[in-house]
C-alpha positions as CSV (number, residue, x, y, z in Angstrom):
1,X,-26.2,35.6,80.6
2,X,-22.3,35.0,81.3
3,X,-20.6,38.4,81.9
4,X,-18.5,37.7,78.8
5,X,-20.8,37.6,76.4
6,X,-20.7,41.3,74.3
7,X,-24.4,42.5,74.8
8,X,-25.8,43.9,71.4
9,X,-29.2,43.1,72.0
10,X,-30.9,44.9,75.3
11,X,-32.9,42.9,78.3
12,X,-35.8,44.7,75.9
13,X,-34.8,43.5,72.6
14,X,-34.1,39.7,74.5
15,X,-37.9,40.0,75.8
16,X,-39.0,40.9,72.4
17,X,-37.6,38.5,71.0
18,X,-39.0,35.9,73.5
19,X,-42.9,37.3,72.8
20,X,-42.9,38.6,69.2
21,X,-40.5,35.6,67.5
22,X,-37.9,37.6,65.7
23,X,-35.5,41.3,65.8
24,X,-34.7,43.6,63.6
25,X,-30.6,44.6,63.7
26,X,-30.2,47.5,61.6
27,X,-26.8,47.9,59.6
28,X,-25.2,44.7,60.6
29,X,-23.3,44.6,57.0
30,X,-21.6,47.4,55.3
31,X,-24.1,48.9,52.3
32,X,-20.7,48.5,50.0
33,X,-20.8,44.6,50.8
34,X,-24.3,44.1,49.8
35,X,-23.4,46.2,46.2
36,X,-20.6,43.8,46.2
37,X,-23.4,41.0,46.4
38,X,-26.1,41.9,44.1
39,X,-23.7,42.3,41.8
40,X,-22.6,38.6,41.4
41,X,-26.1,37.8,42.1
42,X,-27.2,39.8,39.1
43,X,-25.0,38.0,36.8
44,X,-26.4,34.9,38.0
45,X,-30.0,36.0,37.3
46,X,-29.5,36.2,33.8
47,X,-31.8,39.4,33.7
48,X,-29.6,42.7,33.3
49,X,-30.0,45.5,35.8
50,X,-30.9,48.3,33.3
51,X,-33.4,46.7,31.4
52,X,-36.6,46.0,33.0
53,X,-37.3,43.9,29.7
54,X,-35.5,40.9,31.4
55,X,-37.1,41.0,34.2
56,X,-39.3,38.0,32.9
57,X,-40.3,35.9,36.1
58,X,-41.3,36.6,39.2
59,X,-38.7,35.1,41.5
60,X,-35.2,33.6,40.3
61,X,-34.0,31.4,43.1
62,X,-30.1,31.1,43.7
63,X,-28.0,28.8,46.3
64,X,-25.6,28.8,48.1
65,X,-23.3,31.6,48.0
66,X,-20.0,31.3,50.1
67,X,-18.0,34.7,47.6
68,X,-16.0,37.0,50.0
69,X,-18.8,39.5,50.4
70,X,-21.5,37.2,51.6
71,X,-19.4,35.5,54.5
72,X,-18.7,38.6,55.2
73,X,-22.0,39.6,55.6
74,X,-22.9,36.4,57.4
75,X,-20.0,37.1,60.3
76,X,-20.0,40.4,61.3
77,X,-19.1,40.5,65.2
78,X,-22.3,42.7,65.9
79,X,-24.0,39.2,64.5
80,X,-22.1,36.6,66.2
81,X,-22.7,38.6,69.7
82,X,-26.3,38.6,69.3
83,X,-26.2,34.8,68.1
84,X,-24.7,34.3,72.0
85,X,-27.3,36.1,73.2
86,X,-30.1,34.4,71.4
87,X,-28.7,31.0,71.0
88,X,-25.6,30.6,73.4
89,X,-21.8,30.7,72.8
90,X,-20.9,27.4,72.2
91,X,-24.2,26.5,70.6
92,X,-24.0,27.5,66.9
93,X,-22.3,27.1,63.9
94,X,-20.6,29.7,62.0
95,X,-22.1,30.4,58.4
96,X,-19.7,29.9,55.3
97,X,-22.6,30.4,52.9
98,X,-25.6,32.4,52.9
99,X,-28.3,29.7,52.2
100,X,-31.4,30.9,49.1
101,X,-31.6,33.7,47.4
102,X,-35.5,33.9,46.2
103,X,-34.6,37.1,43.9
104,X,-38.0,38.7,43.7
105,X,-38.7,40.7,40.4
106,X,-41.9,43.8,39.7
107,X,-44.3,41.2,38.3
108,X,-47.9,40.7,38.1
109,X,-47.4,37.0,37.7
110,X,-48.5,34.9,40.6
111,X,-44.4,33.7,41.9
112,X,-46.4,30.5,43.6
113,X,-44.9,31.0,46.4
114,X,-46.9,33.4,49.5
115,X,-48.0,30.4,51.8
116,X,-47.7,30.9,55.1
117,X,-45.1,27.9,56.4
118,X,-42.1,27.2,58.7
119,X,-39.3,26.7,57.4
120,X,-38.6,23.2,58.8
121,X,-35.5,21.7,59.4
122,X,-34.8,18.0,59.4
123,X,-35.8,15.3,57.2
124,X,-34.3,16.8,54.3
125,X,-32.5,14.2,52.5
126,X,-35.9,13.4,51.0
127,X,-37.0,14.7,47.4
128,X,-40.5,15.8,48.5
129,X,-39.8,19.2,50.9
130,X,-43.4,18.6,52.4
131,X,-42.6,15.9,53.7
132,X,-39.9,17.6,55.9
133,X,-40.0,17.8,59.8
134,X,-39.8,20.0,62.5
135,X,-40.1,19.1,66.3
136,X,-40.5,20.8,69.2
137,X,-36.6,20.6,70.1
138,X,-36.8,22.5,66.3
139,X,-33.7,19.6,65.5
140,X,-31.5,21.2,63.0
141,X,-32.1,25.1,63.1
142,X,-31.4,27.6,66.1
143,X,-32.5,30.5,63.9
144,X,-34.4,31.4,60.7
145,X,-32.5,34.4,60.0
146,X,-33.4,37.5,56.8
147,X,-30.1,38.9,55.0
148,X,-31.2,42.1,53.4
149,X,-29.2,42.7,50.5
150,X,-31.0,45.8,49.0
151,X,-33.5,48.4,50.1
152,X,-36.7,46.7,50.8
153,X,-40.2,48.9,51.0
154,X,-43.8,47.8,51.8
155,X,-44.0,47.3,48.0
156,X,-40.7,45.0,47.3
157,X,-42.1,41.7,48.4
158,X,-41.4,42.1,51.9
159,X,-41.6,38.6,53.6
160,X,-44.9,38.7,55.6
161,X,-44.3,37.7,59.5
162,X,-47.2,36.6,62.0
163,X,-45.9,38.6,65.2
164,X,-46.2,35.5,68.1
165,X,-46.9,32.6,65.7
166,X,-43.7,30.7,67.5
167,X,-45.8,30.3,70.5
168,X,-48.6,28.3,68.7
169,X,-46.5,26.4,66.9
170,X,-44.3,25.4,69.8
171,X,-48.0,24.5,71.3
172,X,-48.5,22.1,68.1
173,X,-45.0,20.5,67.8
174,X,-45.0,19.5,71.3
175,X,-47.4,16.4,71.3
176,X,-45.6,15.0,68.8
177,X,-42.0,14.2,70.6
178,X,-38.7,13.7,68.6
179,X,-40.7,12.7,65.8
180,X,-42.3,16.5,65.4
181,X,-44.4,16.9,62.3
182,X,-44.0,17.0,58.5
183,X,-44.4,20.8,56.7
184,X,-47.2,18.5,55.2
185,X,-49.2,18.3,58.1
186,X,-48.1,21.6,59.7
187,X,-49.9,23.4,56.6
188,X,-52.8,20.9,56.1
189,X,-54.9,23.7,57.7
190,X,-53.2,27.0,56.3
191,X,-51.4,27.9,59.2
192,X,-54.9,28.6,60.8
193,X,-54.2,28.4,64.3
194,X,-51.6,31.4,63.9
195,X,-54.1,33.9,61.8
196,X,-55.3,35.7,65.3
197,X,-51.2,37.3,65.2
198,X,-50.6,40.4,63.8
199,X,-48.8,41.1,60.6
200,X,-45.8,42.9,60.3
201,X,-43.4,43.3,57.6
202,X,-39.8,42.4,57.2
203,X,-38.9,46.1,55.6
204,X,-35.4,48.0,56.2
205,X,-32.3,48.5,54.2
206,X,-29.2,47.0,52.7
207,X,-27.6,45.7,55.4
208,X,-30.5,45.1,58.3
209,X,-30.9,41.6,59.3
210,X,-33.7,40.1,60.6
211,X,-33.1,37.1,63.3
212,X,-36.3,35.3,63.8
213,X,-37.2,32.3,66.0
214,X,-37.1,28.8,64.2
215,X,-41.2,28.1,64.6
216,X,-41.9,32.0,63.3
217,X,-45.0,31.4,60.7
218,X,-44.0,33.9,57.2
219,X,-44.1,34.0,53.9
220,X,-43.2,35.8,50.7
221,X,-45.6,38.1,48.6
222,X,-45.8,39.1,45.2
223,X,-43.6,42.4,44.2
224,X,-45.6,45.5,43.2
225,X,-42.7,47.9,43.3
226,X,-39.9,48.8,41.0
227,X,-36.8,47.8,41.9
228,X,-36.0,43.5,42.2
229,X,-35.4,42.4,45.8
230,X,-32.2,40.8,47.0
231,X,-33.0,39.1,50.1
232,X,-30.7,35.5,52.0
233,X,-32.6,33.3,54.5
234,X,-30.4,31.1,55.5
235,X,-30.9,28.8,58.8
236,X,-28.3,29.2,62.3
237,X,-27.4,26.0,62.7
238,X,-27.6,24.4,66.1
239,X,-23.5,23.1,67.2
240,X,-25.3,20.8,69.9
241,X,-29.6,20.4,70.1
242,X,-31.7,22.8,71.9
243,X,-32.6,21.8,75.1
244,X,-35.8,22.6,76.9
245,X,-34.8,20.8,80.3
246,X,-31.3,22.4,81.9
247,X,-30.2,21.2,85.0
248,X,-28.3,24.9,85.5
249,X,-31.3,26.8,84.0
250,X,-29.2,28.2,81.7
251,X,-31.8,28.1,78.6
252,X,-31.3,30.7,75.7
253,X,-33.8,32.9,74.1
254,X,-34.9,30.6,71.5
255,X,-35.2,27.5,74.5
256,X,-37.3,30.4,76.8
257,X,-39.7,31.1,74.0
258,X,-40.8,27.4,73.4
259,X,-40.7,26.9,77.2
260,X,-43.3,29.9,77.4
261,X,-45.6,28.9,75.2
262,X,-45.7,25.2,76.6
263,X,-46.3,26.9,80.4
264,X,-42.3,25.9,81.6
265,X,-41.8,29.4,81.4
């Protein structure tokens, strides 16, 4: 790690982060800046905060949100010194916008939405998101990342995450070359190959974010609490592609986790 790069993550956290797939950063954004949020995000729900009576579906997903508060969020220096750390200075792109909001409401609708997945990352100027790719180079995203935009308990539709999953499906991407494979074929078996990985749940406050390697297996859950959840999970984009090869060794985190679980470790 170059001596100018501001360390916000420990050699721990880095090794963590290699093994388990993903880090918890508490208070990365200002508790006022995620009020500043919700609030446009509530007027965009169409449901009104004081009356659970329009609370009528499960999840209300928004786009794309690039409002003073949420790039602020999304560019904290705390975040852009752990992106070095994880991804590389030099290697990723600055966020303007903070990606989908999947609004999760107190239902006891099924929000057809808790399968396990990747989120993959290329391939997406086609209609049919199953049929988008992810390779072992994981093309298109250095980081799945988890904005946390309110309070989120064991009962608010925390996402699920499969501690390790990266490994296995660094394992299963690798065969496959540039090409990689579809979220079609990636699920045709329910994620099964990652079910032996612990569960753990992506819970904190307002202002925690979660940075999680590319090929972490998660998903979303049904909300049994009381209050909706406000959550962004929007990619890191890669400024130039992951490389697993370096002729200076200089591989990130993200690069020394797939080279791990392929023995190049």
């Amino acid at each position: 790690m170059p001596a100018h790069i501001q360390r916000v993550l420990s050699d721990a956290d880095i090794e963590r982060f290699i093994t388990d797939g993903f880090i918890k950063l508490e208070s990365v954004f200002p508790r006022e800046t995620a009020h500043a949020s919700r609030a446009i995000l509530w007027r965009d729900t169409g449901c009104d905060p004081d009356d659970p009576s329009t609370w009528t579906r499960p999840v209300v997903r928004l786009d794309q949100y690039g409002q003073p508060p949420f790039v602020e969020a999304a560019n904290t220096p705390r975040l852009h010194a752990a992106f070095d750390q994880l991804v590389g200075p030099g290697r990723w792109q600055r966020r303007m916008t903070l990606g989908t909001f999947p609004v999760r409401f107190p239902s006891p609708q099924d929000p057809g939405d808790t399968g396990w997945h990747i989120d993959v990352s290329f391939g997406t100027d086609i209609s049919d998101f199953m049929s988008w790719r992810a390779n072992v180079h994981s093309k298109g995203r250095a980081l799945l990342m988890l904005f946390l935009f309110s309070d989120v308990g064991e009962n608010d539709a925390p996402t699920r995450i499969r501690v390790g999953s990266h490994l296995d499906i660094a394992r299963q991407l690798e065969p496959e070359g540039e090409e990689g494979l579809s979220l079609r074929d990636l699920a045709a078996n329910g994620f099964a190959e990652t079910a032996h990985c612990p569960q753990v749940l992506a819970t904190g406050r307002a202002g925690d974010v979660y940075l999680c390697h590319p090929f972490l297996v998660h998903s979303a859950q049904p909300h049994s609490g009381t209050e909706p959840r406000f959550m962004a999970q929007p990619p890191l984009m890669p400024a130039q592609p992951l490389m697993l090869e370096r002729a200076d060794g200089s591989y990130s985190p993200v690069e020394q986790a797939i080279r791990l679980a392929l023995g190049r470790g």
